[in-house]
C-alpha positions as CSV (number, residue, x, y, z in Angstrom):
1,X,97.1,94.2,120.9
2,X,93.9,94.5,120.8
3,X,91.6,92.6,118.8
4,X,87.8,91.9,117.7
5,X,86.8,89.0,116.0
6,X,83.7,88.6,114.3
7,X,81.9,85.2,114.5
8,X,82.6,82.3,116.8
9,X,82.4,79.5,114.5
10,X,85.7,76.8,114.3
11,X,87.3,79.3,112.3
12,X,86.5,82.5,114.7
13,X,86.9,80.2,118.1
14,X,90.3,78.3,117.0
15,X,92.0,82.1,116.2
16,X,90.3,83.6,119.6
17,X,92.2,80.2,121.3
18,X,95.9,81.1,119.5
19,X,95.4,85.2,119.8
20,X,94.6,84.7,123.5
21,X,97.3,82.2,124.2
22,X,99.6,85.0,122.5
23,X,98.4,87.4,125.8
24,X,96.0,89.5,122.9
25,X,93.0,91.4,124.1
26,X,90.2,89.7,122.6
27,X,86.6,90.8,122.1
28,X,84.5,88.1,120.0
29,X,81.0,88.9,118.5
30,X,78.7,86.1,117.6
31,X,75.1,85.7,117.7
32,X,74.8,82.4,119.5
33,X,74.7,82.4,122.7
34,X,75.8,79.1,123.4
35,X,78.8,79.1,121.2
36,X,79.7,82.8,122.8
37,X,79.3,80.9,126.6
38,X,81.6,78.0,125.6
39,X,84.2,80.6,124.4
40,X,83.9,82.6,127.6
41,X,84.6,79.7,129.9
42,X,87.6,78.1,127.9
43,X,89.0,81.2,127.1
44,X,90.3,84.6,129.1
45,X,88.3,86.4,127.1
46,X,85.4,89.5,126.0
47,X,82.3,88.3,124.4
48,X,79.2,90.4,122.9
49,X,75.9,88.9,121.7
50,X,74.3,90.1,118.7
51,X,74.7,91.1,115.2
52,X,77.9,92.2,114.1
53,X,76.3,94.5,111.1
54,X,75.1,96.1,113.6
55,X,77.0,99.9,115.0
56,X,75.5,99.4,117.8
57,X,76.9,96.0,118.6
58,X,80.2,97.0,117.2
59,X,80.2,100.3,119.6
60,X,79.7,97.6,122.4
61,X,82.4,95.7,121.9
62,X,84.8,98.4,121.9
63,X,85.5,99.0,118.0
64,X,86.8,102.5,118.6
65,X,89.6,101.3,120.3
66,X,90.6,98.2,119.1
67,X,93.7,97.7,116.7
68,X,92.6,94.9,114.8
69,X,89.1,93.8,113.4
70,X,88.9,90.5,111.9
71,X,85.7,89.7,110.5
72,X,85.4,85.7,109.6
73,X,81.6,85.1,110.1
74,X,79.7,82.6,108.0
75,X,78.5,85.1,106.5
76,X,80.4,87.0,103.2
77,X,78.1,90.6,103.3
78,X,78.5,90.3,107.3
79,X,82.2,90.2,107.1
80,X,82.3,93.0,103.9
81,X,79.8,95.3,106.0
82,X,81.9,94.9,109.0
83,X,84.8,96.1,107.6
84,X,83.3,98.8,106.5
85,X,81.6,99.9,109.5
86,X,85.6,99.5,111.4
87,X,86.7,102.1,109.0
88,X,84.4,104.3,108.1
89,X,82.9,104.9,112.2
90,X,85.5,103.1,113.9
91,X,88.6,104.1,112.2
92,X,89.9,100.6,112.9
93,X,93.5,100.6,112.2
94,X,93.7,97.3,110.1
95,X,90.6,94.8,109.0
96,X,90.6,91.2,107.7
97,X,87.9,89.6,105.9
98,X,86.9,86.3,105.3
99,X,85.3,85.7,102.1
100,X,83.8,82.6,101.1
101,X,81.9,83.3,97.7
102,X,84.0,83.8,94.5
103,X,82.0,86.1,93.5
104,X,83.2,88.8,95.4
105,X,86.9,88.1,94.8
106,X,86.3,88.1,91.0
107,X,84.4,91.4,90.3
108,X,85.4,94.7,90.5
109,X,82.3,96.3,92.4
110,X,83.2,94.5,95.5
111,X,86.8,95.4,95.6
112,X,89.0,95.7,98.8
113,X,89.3,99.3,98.7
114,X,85.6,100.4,98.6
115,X,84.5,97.8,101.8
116,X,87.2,98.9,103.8
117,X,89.2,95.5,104.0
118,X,92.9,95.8,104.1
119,X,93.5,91.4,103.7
120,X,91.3,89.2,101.8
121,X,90.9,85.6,103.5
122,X,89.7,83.1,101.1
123,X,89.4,79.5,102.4
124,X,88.8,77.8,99.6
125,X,91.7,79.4,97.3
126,X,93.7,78.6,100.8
127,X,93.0,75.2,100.4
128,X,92.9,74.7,97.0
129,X,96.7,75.9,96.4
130,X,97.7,73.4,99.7
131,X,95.9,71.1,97.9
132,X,97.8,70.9,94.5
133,X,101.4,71.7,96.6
134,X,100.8,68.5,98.2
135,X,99.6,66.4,94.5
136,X,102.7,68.2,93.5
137,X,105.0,66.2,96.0
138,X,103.7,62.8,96.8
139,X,106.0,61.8,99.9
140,X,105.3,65.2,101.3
141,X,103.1,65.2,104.3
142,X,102.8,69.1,104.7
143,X,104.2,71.9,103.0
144,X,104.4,75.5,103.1
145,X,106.5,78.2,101.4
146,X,108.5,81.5,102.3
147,X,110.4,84.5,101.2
148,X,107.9,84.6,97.7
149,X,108.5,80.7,96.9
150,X,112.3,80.3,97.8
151,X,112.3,78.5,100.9
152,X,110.0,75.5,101.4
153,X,109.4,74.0,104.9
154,X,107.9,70.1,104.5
155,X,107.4,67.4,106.6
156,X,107.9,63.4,104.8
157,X,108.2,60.4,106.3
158,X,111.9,58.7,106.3
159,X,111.8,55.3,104.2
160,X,113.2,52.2,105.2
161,X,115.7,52.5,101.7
162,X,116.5,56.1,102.4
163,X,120.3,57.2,102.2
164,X,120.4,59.2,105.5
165,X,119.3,56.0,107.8
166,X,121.2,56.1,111.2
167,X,122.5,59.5,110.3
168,X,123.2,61.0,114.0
169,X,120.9,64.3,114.6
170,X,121.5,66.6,117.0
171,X,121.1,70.3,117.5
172,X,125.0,70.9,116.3
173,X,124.2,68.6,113.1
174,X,120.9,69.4,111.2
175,X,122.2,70.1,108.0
176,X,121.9,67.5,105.3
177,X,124.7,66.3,103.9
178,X,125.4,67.4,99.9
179,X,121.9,68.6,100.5
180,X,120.5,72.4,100.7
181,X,118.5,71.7,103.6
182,X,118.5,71.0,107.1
183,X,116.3,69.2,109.9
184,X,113.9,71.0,112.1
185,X,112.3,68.5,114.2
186,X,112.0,64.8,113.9
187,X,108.6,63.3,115.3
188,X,108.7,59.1,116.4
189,X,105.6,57.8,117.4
190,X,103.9,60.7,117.9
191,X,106.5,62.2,119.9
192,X,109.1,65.0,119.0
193,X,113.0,64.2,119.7
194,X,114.8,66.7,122.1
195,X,117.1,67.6,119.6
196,X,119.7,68.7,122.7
197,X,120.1,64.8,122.5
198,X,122.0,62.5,119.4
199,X,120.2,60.1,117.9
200,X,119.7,58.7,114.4
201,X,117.1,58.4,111.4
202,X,114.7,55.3,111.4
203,X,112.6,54.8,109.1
204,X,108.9,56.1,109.3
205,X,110.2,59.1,111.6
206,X,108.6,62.5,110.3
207,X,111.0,65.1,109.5
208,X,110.2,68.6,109.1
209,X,112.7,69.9,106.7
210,X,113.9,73.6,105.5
211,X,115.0,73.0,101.9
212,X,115.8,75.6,98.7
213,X,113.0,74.9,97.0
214,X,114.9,74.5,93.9
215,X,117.0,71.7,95.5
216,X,113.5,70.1,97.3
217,X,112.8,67.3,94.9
218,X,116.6,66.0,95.9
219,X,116.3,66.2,99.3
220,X,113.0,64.3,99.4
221,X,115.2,62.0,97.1
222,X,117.5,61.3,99.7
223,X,115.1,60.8,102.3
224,X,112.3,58.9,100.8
225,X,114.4,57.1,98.3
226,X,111.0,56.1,95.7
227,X,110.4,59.8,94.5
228,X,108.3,60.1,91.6
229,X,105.6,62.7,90.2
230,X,101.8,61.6,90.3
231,X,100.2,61.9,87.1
232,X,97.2,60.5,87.4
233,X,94.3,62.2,90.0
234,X,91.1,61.1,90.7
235,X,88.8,63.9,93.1
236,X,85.7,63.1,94.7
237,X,83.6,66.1,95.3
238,X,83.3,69.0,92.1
239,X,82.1,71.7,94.4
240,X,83.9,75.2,94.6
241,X,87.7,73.1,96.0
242,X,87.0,70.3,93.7
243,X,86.6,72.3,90.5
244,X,89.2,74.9,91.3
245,X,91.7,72.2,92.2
246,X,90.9,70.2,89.4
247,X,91.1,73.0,87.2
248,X,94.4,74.1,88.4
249,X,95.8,70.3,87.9
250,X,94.7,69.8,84.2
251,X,96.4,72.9,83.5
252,X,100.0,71.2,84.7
253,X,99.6,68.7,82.9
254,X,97.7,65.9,85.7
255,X,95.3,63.8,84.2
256,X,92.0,64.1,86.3
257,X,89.1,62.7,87.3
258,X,86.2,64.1,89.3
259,X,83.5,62.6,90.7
260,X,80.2,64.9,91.8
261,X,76.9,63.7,92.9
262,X,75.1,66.3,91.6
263,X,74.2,66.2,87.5
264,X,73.5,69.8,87.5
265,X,77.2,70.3,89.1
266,X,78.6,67.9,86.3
267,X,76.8,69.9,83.9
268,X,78.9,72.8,85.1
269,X,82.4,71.6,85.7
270,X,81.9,69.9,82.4
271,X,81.7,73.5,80.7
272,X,84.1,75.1,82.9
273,X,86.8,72.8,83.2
274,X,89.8,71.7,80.7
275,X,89.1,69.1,77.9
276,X,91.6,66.5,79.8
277,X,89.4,66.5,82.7
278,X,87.2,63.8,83.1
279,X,83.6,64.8,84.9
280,X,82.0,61.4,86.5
281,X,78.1,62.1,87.9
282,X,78.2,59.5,90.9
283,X,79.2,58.8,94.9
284,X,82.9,58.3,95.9
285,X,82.1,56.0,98.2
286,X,80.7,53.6,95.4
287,X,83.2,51.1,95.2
288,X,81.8,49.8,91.6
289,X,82.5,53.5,90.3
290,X,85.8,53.4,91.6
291,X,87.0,50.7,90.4
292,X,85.6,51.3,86.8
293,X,87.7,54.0,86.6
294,X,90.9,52.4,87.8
295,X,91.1,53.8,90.8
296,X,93.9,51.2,91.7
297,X,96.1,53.5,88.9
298,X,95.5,56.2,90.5
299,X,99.0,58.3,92.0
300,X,96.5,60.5,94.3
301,X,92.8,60.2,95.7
302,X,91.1,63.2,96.8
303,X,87.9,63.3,99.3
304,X,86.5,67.1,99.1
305,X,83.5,66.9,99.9
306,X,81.4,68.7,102.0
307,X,80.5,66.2,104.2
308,X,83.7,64.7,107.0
309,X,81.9,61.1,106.9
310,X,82.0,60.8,103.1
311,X,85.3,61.7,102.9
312,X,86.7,59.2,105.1
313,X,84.6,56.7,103.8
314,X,86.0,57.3,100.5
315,X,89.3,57.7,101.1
316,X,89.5,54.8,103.2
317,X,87.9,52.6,100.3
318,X,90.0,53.9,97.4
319,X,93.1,53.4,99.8
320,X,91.9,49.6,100.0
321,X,91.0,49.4,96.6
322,X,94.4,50.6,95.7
323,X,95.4,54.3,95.2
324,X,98.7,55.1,96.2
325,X,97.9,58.3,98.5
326,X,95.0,59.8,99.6
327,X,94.2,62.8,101.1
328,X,90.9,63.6,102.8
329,X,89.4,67.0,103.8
330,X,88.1,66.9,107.4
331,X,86.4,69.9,109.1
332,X,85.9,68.7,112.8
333,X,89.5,68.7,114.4
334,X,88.9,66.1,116.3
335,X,88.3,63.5,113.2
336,X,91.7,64.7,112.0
337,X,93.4,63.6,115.2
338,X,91.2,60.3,115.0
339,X,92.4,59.4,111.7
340,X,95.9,59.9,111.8
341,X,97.9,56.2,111.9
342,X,95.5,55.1,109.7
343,X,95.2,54.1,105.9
344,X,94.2,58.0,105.3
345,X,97.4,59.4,104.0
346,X,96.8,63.4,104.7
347,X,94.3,64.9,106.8
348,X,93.8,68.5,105.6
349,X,91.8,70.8,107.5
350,X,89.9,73.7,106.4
351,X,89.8,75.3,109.8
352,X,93.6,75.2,110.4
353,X,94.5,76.2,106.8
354,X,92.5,79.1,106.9
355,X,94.0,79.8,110.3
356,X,97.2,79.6,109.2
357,X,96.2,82.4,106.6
358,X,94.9,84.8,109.0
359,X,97.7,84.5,111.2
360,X,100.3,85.3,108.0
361,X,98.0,89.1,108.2
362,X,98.5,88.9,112.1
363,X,102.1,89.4,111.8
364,X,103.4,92.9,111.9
365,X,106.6,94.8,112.8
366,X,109.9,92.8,111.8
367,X,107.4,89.7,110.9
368,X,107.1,88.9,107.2
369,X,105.4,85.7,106.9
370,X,103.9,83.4,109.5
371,X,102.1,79.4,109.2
372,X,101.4,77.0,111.3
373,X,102.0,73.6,111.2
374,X,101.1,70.2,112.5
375,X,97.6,71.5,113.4
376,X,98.7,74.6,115.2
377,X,101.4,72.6,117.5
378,X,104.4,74.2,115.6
379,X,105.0,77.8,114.1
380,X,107.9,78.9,111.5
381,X,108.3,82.6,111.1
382,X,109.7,84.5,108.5
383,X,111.5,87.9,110.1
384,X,113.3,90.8,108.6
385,X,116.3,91.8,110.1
386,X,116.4,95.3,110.8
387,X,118.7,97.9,113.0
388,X,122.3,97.7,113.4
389,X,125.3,95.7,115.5
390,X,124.1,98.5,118.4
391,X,120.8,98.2,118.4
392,X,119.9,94.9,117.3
393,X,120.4,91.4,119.3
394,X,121.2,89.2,116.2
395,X,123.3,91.5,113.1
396,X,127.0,90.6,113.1
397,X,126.4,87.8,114.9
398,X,127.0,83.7,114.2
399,X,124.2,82.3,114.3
400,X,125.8,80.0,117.2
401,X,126.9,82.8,119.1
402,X,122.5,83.6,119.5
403,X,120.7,82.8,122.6
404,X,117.9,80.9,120.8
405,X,114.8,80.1,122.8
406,X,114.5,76.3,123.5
407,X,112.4,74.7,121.4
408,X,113.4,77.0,118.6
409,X,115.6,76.2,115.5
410,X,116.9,78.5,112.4
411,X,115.6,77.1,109.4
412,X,117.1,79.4,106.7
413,X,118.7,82.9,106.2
414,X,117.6,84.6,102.8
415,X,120.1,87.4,101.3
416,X,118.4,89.1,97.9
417,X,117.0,86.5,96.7
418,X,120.0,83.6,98.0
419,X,119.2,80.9,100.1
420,X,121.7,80.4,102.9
421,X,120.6,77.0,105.0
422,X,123.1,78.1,108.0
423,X,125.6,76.8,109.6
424,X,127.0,77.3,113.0
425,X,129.1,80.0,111.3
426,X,126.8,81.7,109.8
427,X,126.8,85.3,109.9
428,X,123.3,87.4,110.3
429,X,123.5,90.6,108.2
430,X,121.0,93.7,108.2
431,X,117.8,93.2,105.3
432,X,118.4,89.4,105.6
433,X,115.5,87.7,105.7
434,X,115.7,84.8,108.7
435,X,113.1,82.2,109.1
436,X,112.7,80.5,112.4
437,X,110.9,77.3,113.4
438,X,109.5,76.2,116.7
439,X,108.3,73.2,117.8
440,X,105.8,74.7,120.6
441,X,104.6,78.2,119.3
442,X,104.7,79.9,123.0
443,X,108.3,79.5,121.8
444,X,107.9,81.8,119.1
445,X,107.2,85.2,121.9
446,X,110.9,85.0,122.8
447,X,111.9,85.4,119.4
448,X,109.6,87.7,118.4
449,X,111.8,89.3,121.2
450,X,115.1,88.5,119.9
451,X,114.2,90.5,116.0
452,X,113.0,93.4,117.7
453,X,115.4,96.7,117.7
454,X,116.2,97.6,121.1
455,X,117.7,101.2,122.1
456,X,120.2,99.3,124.2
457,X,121.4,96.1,123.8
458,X,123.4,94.5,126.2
């Protein structure tokens, strides 16, 4: 396919590195030279220098015949203009935008339709609903949903009191027992187990788990063995993440607490926000504030900031003070990978959550629903099954009777709105709704392969 992407920023740069790795034609356009050079010699790539408003620049970089235009610039009116330029000179097939300011998503004038943009990427929404899933389930490490909410896939560590210690894994035994859910990887040290190999649960393994979501809160029960529901929230940082989040908390129920340096801001959330939230003026990394407002009782910590250095800071001092989990929102990738082992319970990056949302408008053909996970190491795919027994590779057949590509496991089968977590027995039917995980997403080409109709099958 092939593909332009405006703007070479993290956002831009980390989807030109997964789209090429996925053999896509890529064009980028950014104005930086620099950034475009360092793009050009990591990447097997196209890159064009200028403005991206611009016909001319778009005509350059080959907008009449690309298939794809996604437009995720720093820049809100560059990514709404660009879009609009790929359909009304280009006729661009399909455009993405990225939009930033809420102002555009909340009034009509600048609606999809009229700028020519087919998906709406917003990072901060993005972020904001991760945000709360994760508040929502404290033992949960990472979390993301399928088939409109009925599947959840989520990663938690194993406790040392959990019932399913030296339970034997392998790839013929993932399913839970009197649990609807089954294993998808397990991670020790760092290091994924070959699940072609048996071995058991120990505690502080990481398990990536597909679970009915009805039925989630029991299988982290069985695993984590302490599950209970925060109540108590204390966020540092009230800008547009902070005050949606917060927002979105009071209004289950959470008792909150934000902290914002700026009084004007506090003014502002103060109005906005819900009666039962608290608005502090102040610095999360002031440990005096902190513990004046019993940090120590707090069931989650939040550092949203705009700045990666504050966050850490605070999130490393409210750990110490004693708040039972924090999460801290770090923009560099490589201060995620530095803080991981430490006190900092969840790293959440903008970069790779927003990624994860442009690659769910990537997929097309038999390819519902897409994420990433674990940073963009792993990939779970939603497909719909489509064809019949001649024609297709996997309907009428037991799910152990399919060729599955190695590193590759089958996560959950959804039938109308049932969740089946499969067996080896398991029977794939036409319309059902198959969700696939892979521990290494070059993985995930072969079974893009496997869902696709054939006009032969052998």
């Amino acid at each position: 396919m092939k593909i332009l992407i405006v703007g070479a920023g993290r956002v831009g740069s980390s989807l030109a590195q997964s789209l090429v790795s996925a053999k896509n034609d890529v064009t980028v356009i950014d104005n930086d030279r620099a950034r475009l050079a360092e793009l050009q010699e990591r990447f097997d790539l196209r890159t064009v220098h200028g403005d991206a408003s611009s016909p001319k620049v778009l005509e350059e970089a080959g907008a009449h015949e690309v298939d794809l235009l996604v437009s995720c610039s720093a820049s809100d009116a560059v990514n709404l203009l660009t879009c609009y330029l790929g359909r009304d000179i280009f006729n661009v097939p399909r455009r993405i935008a990225r939009l930033r300011t809420p102002y555009y998503l909340e009034h009509s004038e600048f609606s999809k339709e009229k700028f020519g943009v087919d998906h709406v990427i917003s990072p901060e929404q993005s972020i904001t609903d991760y945000l709360f899933h994760l508040v929502e389930f404290p033992e949960v490490l990472e979390i993301v949903d399928f088939s409109k909410g009925l599947v959840s896939l989520l990663t938690l560590k194993v406790s040392g009191k959990s019932s399913f210690l030296k339970l034997q894994i392998n790839k013929n035994q993932l399913n839970l027992p009197s649990s609807n859910a089954r294993i998808l990887e397990v991670i020790r040290q760092e290091k994924s187990l070959p699940l072609e190999q048996s071995f058991s649960l120990q505690p502080n393994d990481e398990v990536m788990l597909a679970v009915n979501t009805t039925e989630a809160r029991q299988a982290i029960r069985q695993l984590h063995s302490q599950q209970h529901r925060a109540r108590n929230i204390m966020i540092a940082g009230g800008g547009h993440i902070g005050g949606r989040l917060a927002r979105l908390l009071a209004n289950e129920g959470y008792n909150v607490r934000i902290i914002e340096m700026s009084q004007e801001r506090c003014h502002e959330l103060a109005k906005e926000l819900p009666d039962n939230v608290i608005v502090l003026h102040g610095n999360g990394t002031d440990e005096t504030l902190l513990l004046d407002e019993d940090v120590m009782n707090m069931h989650a910590f939040l550092a949203i900031t705009d700045a990666d250095e504050d966050n850490i800071m605070a999130s490393l001092l409210a750990k110490r003070l004693g708040a039972e989990k924090v999460l801290t929102l770090v923009s560099r990738l490589s201060y995620g990978e530095l803080i991981r082992g430490s006190a900092i319970d969840i790293a959440v990056s903008p970069v790779w959550t927003t990624i994860g949302a442009l690659m769910r408008d990537l997929k097309q053909g038999s390819v519902v629903r897409g994420h990433r996970l674990r940073q963009g190491r792993s990939e779970a795919v939603e497909f719909k099954v489509l064809g019949d027994e001649k024609n297709s590779r996997v309907i009428g057949r037991r799910v152990a009777d399919i060729r599955w590509p190695k590193h590759t496991v089958i996560a959950a089968i959804v039938r109308d709105t049932t969740v089946i977590i499969p067996t080896a027995d398991t029977v794939i039917q036409h319309e059902d709704h198959v969700i696939v995980y892979a521990s290494d997403v070059k993985a995930m080409e072969q079974v893009d392969k496997l869902f696709q109709v054939s006009a032969l099958v052998f």
